[in-house]
Backbone as CSV, one residue per row, in Angstrom:
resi,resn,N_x,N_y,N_z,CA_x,CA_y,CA_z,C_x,C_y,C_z
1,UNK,71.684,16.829,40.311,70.912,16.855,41.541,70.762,18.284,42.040
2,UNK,69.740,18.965,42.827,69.432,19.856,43.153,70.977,20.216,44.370
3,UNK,70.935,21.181,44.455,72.017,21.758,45.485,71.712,22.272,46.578
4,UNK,72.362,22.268,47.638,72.538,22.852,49.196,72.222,24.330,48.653
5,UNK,71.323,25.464,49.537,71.308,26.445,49.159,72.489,27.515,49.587
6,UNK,72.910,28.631,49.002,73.741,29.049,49.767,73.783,30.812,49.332
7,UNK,73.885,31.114,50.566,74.319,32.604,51.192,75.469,33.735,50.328
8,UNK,75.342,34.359,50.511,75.933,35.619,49.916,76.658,36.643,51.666
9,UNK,77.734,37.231,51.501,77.904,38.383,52.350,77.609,37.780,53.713
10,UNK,78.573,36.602,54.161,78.247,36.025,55.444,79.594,35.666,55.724
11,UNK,79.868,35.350,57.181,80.863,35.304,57.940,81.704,33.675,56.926
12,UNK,80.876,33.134,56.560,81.705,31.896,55.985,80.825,31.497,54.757
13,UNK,81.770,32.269,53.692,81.031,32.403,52.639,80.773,30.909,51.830
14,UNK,81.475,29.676,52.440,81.162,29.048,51.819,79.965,28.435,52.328
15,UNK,79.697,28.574,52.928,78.312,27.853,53.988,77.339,27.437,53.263
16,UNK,76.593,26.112,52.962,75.694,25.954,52.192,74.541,25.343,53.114
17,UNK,73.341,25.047,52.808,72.108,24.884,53.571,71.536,23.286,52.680
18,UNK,71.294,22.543,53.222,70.809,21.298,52.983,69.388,21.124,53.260
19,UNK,68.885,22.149,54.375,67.527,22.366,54.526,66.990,23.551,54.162
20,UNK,65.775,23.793,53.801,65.375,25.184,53.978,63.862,24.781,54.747
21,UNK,63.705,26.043,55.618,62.901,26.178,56.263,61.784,27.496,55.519
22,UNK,60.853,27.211,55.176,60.198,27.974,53.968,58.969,28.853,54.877
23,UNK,58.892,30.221,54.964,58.197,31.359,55.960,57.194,31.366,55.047
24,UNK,55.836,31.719,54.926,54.864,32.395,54.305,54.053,32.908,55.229
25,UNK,52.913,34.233,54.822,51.862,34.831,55.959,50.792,34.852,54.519
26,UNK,49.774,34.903,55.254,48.333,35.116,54.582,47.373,35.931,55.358
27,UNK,46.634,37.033,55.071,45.684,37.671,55.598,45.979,38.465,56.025
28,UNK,47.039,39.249,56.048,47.920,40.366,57.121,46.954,41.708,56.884
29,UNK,46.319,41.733,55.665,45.971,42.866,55.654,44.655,43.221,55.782
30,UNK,43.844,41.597,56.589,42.365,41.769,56.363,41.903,41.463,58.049
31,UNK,40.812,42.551,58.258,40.886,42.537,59.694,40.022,41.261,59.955
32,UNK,39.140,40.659,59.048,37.998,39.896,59.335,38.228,38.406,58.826
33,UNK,39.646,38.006,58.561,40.108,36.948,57.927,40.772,36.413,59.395
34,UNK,41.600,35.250,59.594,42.716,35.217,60.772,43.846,35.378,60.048
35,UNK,45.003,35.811,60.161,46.163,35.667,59.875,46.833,34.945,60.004
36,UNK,47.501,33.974,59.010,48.466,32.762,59.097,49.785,32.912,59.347
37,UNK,50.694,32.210,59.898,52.394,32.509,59.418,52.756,30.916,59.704
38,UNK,53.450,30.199,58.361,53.589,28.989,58.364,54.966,29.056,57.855
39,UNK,55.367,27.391,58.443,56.839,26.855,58.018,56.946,25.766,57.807
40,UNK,57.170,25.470,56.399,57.446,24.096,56.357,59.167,23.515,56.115
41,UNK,59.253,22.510,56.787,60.806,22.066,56.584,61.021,20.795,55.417
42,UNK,61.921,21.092,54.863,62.056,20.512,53.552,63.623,20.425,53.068
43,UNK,64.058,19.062,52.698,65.101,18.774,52.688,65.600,19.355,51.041
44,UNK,66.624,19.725,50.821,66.750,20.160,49.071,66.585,18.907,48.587
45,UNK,66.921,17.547,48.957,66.608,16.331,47.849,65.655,16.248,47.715
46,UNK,64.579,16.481,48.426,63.187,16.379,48.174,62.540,17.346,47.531
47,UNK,63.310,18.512,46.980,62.303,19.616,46.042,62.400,19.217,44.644
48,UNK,62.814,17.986,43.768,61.889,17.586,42.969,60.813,16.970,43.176
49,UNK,60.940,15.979,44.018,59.322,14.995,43.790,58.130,15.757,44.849
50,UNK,58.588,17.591,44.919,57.695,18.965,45.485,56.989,19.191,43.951
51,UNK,57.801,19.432,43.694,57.425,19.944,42.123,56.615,18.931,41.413
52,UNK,57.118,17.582,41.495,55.914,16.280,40.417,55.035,16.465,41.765
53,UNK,54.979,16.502,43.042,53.197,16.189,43.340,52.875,17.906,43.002
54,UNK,53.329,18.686,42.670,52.836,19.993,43.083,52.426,20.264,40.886
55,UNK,52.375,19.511,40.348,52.262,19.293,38.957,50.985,17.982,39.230
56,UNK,50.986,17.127,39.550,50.316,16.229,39.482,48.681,16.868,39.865
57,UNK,48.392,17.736,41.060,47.703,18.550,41.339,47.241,19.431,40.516
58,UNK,47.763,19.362,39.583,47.442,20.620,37.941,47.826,22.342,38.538
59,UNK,48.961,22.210,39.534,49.324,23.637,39.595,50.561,23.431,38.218
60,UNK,50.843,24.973,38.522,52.382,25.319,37.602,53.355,25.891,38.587
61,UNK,53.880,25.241,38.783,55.412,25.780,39.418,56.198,26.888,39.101
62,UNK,56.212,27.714,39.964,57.141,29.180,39.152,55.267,30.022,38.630
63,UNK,54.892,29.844,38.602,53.956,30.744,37.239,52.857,31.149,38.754
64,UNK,52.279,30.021,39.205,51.377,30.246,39.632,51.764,30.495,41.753
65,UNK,50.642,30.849,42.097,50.839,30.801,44.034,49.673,29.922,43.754
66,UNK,49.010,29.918,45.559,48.588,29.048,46.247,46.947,29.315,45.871
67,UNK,46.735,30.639,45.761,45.639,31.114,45.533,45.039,30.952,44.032
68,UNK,45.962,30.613,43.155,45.526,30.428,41.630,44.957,29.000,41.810
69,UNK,45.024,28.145,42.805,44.535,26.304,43.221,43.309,26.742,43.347
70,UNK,42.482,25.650,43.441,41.350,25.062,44.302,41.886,24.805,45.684
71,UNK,41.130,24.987,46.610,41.511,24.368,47.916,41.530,22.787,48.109
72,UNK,40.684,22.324,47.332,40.799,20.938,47.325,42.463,20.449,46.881
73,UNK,42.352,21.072,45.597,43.910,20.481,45.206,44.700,20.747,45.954
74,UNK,45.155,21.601,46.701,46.039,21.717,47.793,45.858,20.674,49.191
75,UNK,44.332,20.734,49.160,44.402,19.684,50.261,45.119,17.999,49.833
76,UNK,44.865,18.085,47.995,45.397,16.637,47.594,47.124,16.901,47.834
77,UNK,47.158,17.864,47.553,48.586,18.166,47.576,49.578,17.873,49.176
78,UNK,48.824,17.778,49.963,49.570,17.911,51.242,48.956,16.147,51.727
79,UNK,48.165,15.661,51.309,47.834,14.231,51.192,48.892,13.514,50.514
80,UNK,49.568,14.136,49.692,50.542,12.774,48.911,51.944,13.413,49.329
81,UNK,51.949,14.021,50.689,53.233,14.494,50.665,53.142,14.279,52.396
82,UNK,54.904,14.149,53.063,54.539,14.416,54.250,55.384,15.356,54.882
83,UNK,55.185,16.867,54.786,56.113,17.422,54.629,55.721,17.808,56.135
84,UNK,56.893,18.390,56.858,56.342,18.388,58.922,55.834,19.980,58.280
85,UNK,55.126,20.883,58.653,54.679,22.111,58.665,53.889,22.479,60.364
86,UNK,54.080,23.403,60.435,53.512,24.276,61.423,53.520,25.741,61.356
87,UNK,52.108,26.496,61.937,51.628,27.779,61.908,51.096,28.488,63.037
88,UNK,51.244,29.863,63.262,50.716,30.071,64.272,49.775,30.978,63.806
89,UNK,48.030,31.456,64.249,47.191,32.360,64.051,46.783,33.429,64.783
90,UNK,46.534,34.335,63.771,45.660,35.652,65.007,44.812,36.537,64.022
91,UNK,44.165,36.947,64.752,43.502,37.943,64.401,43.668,39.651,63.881
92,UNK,43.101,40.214,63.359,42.971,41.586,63.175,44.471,41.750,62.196
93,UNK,45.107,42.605,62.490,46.345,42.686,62.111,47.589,43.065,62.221
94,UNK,48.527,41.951,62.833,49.444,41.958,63.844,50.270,42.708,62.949
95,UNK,51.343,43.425,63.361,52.431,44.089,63.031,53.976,43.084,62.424
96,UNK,54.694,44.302,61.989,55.720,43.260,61.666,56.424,43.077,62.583
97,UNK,56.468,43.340,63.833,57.096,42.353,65.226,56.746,41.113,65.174
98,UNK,55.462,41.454,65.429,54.549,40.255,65.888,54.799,39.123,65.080
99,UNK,54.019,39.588,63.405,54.757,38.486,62.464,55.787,38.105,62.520
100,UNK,56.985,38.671,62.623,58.049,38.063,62.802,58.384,36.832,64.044
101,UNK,57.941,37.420,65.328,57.459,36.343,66.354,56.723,35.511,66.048
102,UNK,55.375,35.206,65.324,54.712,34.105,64.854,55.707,33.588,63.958
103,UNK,56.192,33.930,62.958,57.662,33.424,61.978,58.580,32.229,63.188
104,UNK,59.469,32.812,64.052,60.042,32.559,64.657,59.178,31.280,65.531
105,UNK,58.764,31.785,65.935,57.666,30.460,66.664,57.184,29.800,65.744
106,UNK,56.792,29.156,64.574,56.305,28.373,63.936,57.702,27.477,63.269
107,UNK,59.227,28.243,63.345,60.494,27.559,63.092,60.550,26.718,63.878
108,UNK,60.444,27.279,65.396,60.940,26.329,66.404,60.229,25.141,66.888
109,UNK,58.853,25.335,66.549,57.917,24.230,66.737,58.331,22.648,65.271
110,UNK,58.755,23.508,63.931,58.706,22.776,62.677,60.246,21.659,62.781
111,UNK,61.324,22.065,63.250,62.427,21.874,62.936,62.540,20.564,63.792
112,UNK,62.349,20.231,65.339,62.185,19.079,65.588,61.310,17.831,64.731
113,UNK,60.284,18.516,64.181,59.444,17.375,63.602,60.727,17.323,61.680
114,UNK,61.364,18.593,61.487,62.122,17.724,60.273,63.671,17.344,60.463
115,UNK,64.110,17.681,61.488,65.696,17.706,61.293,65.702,16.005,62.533
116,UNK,66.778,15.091,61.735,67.103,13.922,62.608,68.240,14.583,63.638
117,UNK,68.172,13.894,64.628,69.787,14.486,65.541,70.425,13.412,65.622
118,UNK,70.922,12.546,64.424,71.553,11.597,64.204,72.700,11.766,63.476
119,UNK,73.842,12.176,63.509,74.776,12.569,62.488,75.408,13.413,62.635
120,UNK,75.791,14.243,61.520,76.404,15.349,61.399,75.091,16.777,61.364
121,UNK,75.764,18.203,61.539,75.435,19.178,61.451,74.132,19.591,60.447
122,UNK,73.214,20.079,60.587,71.971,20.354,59.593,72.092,21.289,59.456
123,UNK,72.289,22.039,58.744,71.801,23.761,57.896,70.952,23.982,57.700
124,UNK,69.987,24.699,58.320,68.542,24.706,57.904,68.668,26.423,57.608
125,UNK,68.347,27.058,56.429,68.173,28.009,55.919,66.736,28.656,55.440
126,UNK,66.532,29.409,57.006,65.031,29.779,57.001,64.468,30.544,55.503
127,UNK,64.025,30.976,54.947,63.719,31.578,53.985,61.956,32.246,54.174
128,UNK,62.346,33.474,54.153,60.986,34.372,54.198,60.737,35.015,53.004
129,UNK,59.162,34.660,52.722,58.566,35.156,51.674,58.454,36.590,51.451
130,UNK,59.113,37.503,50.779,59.083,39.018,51.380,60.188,39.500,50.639
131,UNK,60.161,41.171,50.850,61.475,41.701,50.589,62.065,41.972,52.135
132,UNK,63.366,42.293,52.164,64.087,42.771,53.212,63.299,43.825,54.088
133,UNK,62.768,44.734,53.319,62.016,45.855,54.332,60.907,45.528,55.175
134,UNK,60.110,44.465,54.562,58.921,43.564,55.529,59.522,43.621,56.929
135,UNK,60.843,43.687,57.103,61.326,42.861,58.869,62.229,44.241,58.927
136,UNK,61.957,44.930,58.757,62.785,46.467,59.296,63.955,46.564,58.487
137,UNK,64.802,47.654,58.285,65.791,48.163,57.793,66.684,46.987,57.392
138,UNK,67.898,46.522,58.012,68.636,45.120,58.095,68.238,44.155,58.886
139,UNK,66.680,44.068,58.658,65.907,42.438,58.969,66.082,43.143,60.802
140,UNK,66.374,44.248,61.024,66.487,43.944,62.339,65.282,43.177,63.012
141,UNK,63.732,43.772,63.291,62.620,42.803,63.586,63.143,41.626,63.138
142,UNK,62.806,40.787,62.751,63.147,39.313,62.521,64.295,38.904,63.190
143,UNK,65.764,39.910,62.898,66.862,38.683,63.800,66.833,38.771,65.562
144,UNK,65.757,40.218,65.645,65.701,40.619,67.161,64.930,39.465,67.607
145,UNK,64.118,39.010,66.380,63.010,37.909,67.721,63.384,36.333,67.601
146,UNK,64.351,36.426,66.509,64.936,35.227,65.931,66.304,34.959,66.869
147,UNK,66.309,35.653,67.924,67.204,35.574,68.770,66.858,34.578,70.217
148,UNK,65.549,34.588,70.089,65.002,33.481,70.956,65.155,32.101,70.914
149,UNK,65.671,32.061,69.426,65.983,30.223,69.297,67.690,29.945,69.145
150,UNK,68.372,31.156,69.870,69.701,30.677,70.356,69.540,29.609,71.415
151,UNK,69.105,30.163,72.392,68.952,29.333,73.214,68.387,27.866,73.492
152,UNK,67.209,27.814,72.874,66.647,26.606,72.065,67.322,25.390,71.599
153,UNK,67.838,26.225,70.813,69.202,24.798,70.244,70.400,25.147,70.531
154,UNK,70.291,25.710,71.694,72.405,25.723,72.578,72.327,23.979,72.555
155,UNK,71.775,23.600,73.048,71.897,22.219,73.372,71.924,21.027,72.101
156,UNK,71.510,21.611,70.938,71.427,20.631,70.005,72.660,21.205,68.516
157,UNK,73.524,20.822,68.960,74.664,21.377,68.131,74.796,20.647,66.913
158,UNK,73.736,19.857,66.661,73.543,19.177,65.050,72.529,20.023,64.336
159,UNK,72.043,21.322,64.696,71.478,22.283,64.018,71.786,23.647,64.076
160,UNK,72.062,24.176,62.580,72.599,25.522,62.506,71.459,26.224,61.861
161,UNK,70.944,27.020,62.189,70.055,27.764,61.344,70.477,29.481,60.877
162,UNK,69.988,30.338,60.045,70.060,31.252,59.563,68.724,32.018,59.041
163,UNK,68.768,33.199,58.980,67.656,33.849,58.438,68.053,34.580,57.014
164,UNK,67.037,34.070,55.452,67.127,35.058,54.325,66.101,35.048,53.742
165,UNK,66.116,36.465,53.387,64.382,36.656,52.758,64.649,36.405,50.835
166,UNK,63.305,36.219,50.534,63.239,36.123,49.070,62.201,36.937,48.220
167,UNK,61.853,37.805,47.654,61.249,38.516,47.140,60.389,37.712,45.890
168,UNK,59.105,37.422,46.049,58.394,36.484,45.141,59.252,35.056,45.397
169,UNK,59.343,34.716,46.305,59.828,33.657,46.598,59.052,32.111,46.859
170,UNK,57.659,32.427,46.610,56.677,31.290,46.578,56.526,31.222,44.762
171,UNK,57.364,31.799,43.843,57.426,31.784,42.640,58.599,31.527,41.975
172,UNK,59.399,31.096,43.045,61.280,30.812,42.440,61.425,30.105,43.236
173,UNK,61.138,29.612,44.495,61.198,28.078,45.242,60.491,27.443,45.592
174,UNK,59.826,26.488,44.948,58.954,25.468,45.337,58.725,25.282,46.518
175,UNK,59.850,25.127,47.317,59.606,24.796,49.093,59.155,25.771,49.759
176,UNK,59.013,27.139,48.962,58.656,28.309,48.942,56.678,28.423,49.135
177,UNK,56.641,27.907,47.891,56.005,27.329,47.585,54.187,26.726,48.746
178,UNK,55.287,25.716,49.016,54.232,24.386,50.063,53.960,25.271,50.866
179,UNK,55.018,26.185,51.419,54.695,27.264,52.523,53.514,27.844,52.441
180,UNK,53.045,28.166,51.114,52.001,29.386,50.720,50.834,28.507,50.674
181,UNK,51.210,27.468,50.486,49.928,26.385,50.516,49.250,25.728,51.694
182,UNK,50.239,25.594,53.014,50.179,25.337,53.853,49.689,26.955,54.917
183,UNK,49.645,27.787,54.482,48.761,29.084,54.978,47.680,29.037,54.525
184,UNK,47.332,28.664,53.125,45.606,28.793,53.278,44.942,27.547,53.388
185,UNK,45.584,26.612,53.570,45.227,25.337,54.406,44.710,25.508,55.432
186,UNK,45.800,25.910,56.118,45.049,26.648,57.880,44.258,27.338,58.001
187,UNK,44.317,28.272,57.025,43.676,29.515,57.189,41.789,28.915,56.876
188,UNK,41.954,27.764,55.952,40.785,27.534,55.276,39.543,26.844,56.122
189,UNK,40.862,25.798,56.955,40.016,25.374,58.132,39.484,26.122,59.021
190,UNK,40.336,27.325,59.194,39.784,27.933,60.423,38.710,29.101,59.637
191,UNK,38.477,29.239,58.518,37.359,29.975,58.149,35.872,29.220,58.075
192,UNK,36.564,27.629,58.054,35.740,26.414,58.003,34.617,26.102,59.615
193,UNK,35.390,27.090,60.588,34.685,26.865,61.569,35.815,25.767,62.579
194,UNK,36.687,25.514,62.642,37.949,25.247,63.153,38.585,25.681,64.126
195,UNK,38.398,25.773,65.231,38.799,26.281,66.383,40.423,25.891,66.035
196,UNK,41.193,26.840,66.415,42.295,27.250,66.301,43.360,25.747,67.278
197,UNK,42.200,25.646,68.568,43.073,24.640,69.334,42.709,23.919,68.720
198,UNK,41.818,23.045,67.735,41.778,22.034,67.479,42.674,21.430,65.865
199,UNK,43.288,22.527,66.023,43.930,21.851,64.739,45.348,21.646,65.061
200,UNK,46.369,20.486,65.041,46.946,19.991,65.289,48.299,20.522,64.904
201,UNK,48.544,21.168,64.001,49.738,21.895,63.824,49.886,23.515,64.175
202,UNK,48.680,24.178,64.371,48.595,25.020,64.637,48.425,25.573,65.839
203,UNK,48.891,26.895,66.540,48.681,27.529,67.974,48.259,29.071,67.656
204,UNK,47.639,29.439,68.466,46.956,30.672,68.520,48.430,31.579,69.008
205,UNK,48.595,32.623,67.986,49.036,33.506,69.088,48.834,34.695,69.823
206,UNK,49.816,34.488,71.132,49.449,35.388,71.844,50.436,36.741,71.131
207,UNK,49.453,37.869,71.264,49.713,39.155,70.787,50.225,39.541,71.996
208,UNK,50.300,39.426,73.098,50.497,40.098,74.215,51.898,40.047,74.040
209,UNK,52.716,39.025,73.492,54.268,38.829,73.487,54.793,39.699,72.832
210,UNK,55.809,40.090,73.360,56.978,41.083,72.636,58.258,41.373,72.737
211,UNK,59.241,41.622,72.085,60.650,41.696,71.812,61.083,42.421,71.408
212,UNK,61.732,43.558,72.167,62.091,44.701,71.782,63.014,44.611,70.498
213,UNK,62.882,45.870,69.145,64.017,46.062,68.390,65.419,45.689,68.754
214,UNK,66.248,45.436,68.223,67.536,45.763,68.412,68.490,45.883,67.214
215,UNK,69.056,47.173,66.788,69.985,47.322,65.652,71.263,46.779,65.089
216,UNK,71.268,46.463,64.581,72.517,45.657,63.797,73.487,46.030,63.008
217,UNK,74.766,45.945,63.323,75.649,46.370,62.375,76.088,45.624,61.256
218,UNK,75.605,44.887,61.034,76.312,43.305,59.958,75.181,43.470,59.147
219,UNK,75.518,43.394,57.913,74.615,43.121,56.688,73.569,41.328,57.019
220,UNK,72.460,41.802,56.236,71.987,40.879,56.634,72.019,39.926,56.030
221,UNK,71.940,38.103,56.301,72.108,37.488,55.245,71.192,37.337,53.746
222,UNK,71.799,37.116,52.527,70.987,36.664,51.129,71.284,35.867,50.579
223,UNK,70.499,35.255,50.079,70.947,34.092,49.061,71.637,34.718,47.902
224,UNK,73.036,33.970,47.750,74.078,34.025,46.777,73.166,34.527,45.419
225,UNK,73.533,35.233,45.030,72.449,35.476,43.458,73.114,34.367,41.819
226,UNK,72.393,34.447,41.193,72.926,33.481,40.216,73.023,34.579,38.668
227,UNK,73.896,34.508,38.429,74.277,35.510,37.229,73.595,34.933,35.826
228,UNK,72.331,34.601,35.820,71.564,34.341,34.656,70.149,34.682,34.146
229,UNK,70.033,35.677,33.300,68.898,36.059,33.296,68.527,37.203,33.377
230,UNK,67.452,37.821,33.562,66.806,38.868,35.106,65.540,38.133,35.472
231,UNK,65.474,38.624,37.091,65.122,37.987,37.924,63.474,37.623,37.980
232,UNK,62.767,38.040,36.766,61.529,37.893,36.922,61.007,37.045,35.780
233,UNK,62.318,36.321,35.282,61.737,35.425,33.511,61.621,33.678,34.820
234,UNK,61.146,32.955,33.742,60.696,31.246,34.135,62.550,30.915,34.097
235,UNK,62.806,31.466,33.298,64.685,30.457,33.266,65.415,31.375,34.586
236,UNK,65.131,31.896,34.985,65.791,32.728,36.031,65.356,32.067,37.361
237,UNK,63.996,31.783,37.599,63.643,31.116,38.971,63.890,29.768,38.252
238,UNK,63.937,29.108,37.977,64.048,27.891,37.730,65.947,27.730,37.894
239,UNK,67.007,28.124,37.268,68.092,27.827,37.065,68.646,28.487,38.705
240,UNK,67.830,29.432,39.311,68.375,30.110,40.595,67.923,29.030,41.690
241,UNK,66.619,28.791,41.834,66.297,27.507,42.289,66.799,25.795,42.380
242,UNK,67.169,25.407,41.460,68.347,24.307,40.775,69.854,24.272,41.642
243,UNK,70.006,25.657,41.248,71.730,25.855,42.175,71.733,26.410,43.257
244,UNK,70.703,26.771,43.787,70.297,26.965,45.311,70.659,28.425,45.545
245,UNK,70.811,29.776,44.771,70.581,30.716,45.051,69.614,31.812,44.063
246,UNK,69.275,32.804,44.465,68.263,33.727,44.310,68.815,34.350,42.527
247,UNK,67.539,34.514,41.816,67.679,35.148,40.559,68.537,36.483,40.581
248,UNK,69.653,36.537,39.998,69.960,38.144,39.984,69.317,39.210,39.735
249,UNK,70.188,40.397,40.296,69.186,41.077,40.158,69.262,42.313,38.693
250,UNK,69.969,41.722,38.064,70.996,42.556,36.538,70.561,41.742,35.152
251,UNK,70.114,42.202,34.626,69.597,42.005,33.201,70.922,41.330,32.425
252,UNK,71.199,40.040,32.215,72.712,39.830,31.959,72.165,39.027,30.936
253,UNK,70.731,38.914,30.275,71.185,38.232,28.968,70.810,36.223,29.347
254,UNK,70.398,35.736,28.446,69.506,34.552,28.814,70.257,33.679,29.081
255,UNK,69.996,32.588,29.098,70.828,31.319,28.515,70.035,30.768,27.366
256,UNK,70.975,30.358,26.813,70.542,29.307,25.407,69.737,28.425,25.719
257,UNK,69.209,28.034,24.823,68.266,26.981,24.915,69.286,25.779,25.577
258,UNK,70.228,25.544,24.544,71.093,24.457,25.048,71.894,24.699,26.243
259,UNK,72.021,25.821,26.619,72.737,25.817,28.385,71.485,25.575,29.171
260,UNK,70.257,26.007,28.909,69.091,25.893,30.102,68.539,24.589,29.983
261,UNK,68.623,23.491,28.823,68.133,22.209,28.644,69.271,21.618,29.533
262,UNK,70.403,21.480,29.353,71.845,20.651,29.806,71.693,21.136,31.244
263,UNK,71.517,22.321,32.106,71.475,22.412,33.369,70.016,21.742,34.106
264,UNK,68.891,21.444,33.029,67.834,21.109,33.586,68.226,19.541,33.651
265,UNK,68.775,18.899,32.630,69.004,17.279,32.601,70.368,16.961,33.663
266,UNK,70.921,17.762,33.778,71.585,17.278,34.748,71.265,17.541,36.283
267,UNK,70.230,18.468,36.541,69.977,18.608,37.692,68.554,18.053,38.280
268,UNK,67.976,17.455,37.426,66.063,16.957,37.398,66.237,15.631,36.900
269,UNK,66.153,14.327,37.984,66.189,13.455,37.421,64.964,12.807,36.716
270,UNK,64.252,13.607,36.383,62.322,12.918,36.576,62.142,13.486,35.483
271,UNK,61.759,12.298,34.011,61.310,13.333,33.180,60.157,14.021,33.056
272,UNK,59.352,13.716,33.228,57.641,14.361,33.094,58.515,15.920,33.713
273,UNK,58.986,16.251,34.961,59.399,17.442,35.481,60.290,17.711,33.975
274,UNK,61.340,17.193,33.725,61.937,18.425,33.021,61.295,18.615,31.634
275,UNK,60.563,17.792,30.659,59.758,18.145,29.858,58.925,19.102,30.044
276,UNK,58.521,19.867,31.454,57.208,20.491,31.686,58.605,21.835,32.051
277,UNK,59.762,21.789,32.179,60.499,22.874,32.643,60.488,23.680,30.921
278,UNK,61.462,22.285,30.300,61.739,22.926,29.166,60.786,23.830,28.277
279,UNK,59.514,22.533,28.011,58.521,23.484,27.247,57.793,25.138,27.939
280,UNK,57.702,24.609,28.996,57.810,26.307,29.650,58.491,27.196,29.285
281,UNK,59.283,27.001,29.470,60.539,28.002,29.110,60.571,28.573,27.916
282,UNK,60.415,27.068,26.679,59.994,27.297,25.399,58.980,28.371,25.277
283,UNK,58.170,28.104,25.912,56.339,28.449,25.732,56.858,30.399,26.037
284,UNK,57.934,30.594,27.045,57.024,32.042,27.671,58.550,32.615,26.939
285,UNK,59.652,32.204,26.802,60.406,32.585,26.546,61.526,33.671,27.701
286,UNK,61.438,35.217,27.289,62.275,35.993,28.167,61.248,37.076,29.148
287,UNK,59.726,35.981,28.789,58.597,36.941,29.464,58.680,36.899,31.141
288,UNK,58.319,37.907,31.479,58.502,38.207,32.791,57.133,37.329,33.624
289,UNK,57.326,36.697,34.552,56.706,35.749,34.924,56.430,36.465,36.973
């Protein structure tokens, strides 16, 4: 079975995440496009049958983004799925504050529509599409504005959340993934002639908002790395993805055919998925993907 994701260089190293909350942006760099920033919430049991509708659609998982689709197929794609997502839009081209505030605001809107408050504790482990430097030096932008949803959920102590970024991370996590799909979704409608209020998951934002820097002394959090591979082959996002942390980042040499088949059958219960893992793997080999 797929695994809880989990952290690297954190106050409780064993801490694992049962949710991830998946960041993507689209358009940041085009003044005449709107700019997206979406989140979708997604339970780890549910990132195989991500992968069979996200195959059924004739994408490739790992190989391809959102932009190698048709828009249609993505729209089939979010039809056979009901994953909660929300985005916020703007214009021209907001900064990385700002993004980070649209980030942050599109968490806090997503997480009521996926987390039950029935039970025990939820881990929801935000994950941003990006490297570390996108959100300032040690993520400061991001945890400065990500500081607004302390308060938020003081009151709901069945949710823990965290912030970690992933570098090509709509190409090593599927839930990664829906994120990138669910930006030019929005984005598509609203090029469609879509008034911004009228679309139901989405809010305009206001640029006028702002949150000052603030510096940090604590490393910031990462996903645990997985000692197999290097980080840019199909067996590297796939086996880092599986055990719920990030491809290393050290050239350490493959796995066998027979260690990467035996970790795929025991962790993919669906065969059509792991037939389409293996022969991949087969197919590209130690090529950088």
């Amino acid at each position: 079975m797929i695994t809880p994701v989990k952290l690297s260089e954190t106050t409780d190293p064993g801490q694992a995440f049962e949710s991830v909350i998946a960041i993507d942006e689209t358009g940041i760099h085009e003044d005449r496009i709107p700019t997206v920033v979406s989140a979708s919430f997604i339970d780890r049991e549910q990132s195989v049958q991500i992968v069979k509708k996200l195959l059924n659609v004739g994408a490739e998982p790992w190989i391809q983004k959102s932009t190698d689709l048709d828009i249609s197929d993505i729209y089939r794609f979010f039809k056979q799925t009901e994953i909660p997502s929300r985005a916020r839009a703007a214009w021209g081209s907001p900064n990385r504050g700002q993004r980070a505030l649209m980030a942050v605001e599109a968490v806090k809107e997503v997480v009521p529509a996926g987390v039950s408050h029935d039970g025990d504790t939820t881990n929801c482990l935000v994950i941003l599409d990006g490297r570390v430097s996108n959100f300032g030096g040690k993520q400061n932008i991001l945890r400065s504005r990500s500081e607004i949803l302390d308060d938020y959920f003081e009151d709901q102590n069945n949710v823990n959340i965290a912030f970690a970024t992933l570098e090509k991370g709509d190409r090593t996590y599927p839930e990664v993934t829906v994120a990138d799909c669910a930006c030019n979704v929005f984005r598509h409608r609203i090029e469609q002639g879509n008034a911004v209020e009228q679309l139901e998951k989405v809010q305009r934002f206001d640029s006028s908002r702002s949150v000052p820097s603030v510096d940090f002394e604590d490393r910031i959090y990462q996903l645990a790395p997985k000692g197999v591979a290097q980080k840019n082959t199909f067996e590297s996002k796939v086996a880092a993805w599986l055990t719920g942390h990030r491809p290393s980042e050290d050239a350490l040499g493959e796995l066998s055919q027979q260690q990467f088949e035996t970790l795929v059958e025991n962790r993919i219960d669906d065969e059509d998925i792991s037939q389409y893992v293996i022969d991949t793997r087969n197919r590209l080999g130690s090529q950088q993907v």
